[in-house]
N, C-alpha and C positions, 0 to 999 in steps of 0.2 A: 427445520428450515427447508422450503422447497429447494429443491435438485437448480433448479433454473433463476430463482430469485437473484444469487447477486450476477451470475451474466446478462440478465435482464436490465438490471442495473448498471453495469459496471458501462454497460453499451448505451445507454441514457446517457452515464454522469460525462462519458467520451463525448457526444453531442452536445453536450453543456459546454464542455472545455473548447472544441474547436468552435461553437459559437462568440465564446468569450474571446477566443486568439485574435480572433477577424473581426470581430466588431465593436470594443471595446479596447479600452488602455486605460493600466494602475489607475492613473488621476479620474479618469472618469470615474470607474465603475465606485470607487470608494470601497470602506472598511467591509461593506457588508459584502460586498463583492469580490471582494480579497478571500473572505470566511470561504464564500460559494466554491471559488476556485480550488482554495486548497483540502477542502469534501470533496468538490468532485475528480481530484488527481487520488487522493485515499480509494476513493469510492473505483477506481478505476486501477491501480494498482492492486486491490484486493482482489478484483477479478483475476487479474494476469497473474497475481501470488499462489490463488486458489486452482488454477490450471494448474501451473507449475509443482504443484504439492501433490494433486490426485495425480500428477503423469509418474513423478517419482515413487507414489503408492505405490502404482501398478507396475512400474519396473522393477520393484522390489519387492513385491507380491507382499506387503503391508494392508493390514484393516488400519485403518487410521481416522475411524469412521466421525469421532465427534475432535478429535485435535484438529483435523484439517482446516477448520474455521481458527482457532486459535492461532495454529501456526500461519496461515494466511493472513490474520489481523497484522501479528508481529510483523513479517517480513515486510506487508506495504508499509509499513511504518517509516520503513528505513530510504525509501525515496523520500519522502515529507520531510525526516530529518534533514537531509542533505541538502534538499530542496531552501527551505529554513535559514539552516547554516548560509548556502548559497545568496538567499536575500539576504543577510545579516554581512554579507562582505566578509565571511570568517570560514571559507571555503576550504582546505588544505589537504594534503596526504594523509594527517593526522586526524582531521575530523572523519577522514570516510573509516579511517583504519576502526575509528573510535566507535562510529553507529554499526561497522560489519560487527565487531567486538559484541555491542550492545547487542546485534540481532541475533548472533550466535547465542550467547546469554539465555536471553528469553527463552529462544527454542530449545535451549539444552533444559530452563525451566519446567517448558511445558511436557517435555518427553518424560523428566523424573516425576512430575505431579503427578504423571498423567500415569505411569509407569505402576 
């Protein structure tokens, strides 16, 4: 995967979402527009996930050369969950404890698969 693809990306799907904030609203845009949002918050958290992952590589002088995408996938996940949760009216201590839980999981998943 290019070096530059998902921040090229992630800084697109940001221009989507502040367009969507300002000039639209839920009832307007409809379901398909709901879909777009909640891609372009993924799509824009896996940026910020995937910085946050290479920065911790290199302060720990790790190759983490093909994880980094995996564990990036994982961790934006866990804003979407919450996110979810939050439109669902079922927001709590317990939900976030539950999806940090879940995000740990995975990532302790992908370090022994990968391992």
């Amino acid at each position: 995967m290019p070096k530059r693809l998902i921040p090229v990306l992630s800084l697109l799907a940001a221009v989507v979402l502040l367009v969507m904030l300002n000039f639209t609203t839920p009832l307007d845009i409809g379901p398909l527009g709901v879909l777009v949002f909640f891609t372009a918050v993924y799509i824009v958290m896996l940026g910020v996930a995937q910085m946050f992952v290479r920065f911790g590589a290199k302060l720990t002088k790790r190759n983490l050369a093909q994880r980094e995408y995996l564990y990036s996938a994982v961790i934006a996940f866990g804003p979407i969950m919450l996110l979810l949760a939050q439109s669902l009216g079922s927001l709590s201590p317990v939900t976030v404890g539950l999806t940090v839980v879940f995000v740990f999981l995975a990532c302790f998943l992908i370090g022994k698969r990968a391992a």
